[in-house]
Legacy VTK file of the C-alpha trace (Angstrom):
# vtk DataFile Version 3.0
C-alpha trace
ASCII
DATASET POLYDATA
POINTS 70 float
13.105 -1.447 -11.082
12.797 -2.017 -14.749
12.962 -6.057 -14.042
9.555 -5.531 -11.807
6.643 -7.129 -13.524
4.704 -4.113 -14.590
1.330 -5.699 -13.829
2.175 -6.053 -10.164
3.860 -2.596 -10.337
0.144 -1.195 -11.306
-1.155 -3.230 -8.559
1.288 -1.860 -5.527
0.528 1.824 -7.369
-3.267 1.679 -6.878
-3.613 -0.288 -3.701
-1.260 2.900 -2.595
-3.613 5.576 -4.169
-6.512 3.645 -2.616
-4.885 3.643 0.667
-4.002 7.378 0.547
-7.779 8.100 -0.997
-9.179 6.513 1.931
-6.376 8.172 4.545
-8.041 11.073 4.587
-11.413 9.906 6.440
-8.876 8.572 9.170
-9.678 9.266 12.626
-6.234 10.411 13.618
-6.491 12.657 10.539
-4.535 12.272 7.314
-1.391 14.027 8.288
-0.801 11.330 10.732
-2.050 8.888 8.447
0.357 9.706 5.067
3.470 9.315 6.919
3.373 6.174 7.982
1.494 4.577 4.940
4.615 5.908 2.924
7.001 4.224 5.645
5.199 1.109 4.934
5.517 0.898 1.267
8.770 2.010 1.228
10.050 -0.508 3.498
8.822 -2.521 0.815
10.054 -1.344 -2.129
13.036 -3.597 -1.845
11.252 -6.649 -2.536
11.710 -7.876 -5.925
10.485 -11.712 -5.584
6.702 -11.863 -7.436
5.247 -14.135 -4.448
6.693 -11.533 -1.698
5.471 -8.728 -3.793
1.972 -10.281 -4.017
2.081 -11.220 0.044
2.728 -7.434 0.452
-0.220 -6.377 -1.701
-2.651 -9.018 0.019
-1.595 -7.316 3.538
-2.033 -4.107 1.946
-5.695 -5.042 0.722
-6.525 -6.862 4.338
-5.499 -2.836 5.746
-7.900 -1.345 3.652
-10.558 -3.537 4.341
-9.640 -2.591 8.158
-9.719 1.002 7.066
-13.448 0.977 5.281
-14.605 -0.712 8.240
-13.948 2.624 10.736
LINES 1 71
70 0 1 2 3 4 5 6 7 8 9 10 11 12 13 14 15 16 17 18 19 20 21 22 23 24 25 26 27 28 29 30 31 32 33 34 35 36 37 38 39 40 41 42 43 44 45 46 47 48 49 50 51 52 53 54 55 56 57 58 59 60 61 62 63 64 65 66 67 68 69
């Protein structure tokens, strides 16, 4: 992990505290929420290519969009 680029690091670590901020006004309630947002970053956490790692933080920021529009 120490070969990530810490400025993208920061990046994937707030969209995920945004994510999980905004989890908790989620209609099927945040315990079912929390789960699989952690599934989804994890299943990412392999990626160590800058453009994939971007990719994944622009989907991430197009689901919270989806999320403040509920």
């Amino acid at each position: 992990m120490a070969t990530t680029n810490p400025a993208l690091r920061r990046e994937v670590i707030n969209i995920y505290k945004e994510l999980l901020y905004l989890g908790r006004e989620y209609p099927l309630g945040y315990n079912y929420f929390r789960p699989r947002l952690h599934k989804a970053f994890i299943s990412n956490a392999s990626l160590t290519d800058d453009e994939e790692i971007r990719q994944a933080i622009k989907r991430a920021e197009f689901v919270k969009k989806e999320i403040e529009a509920l």
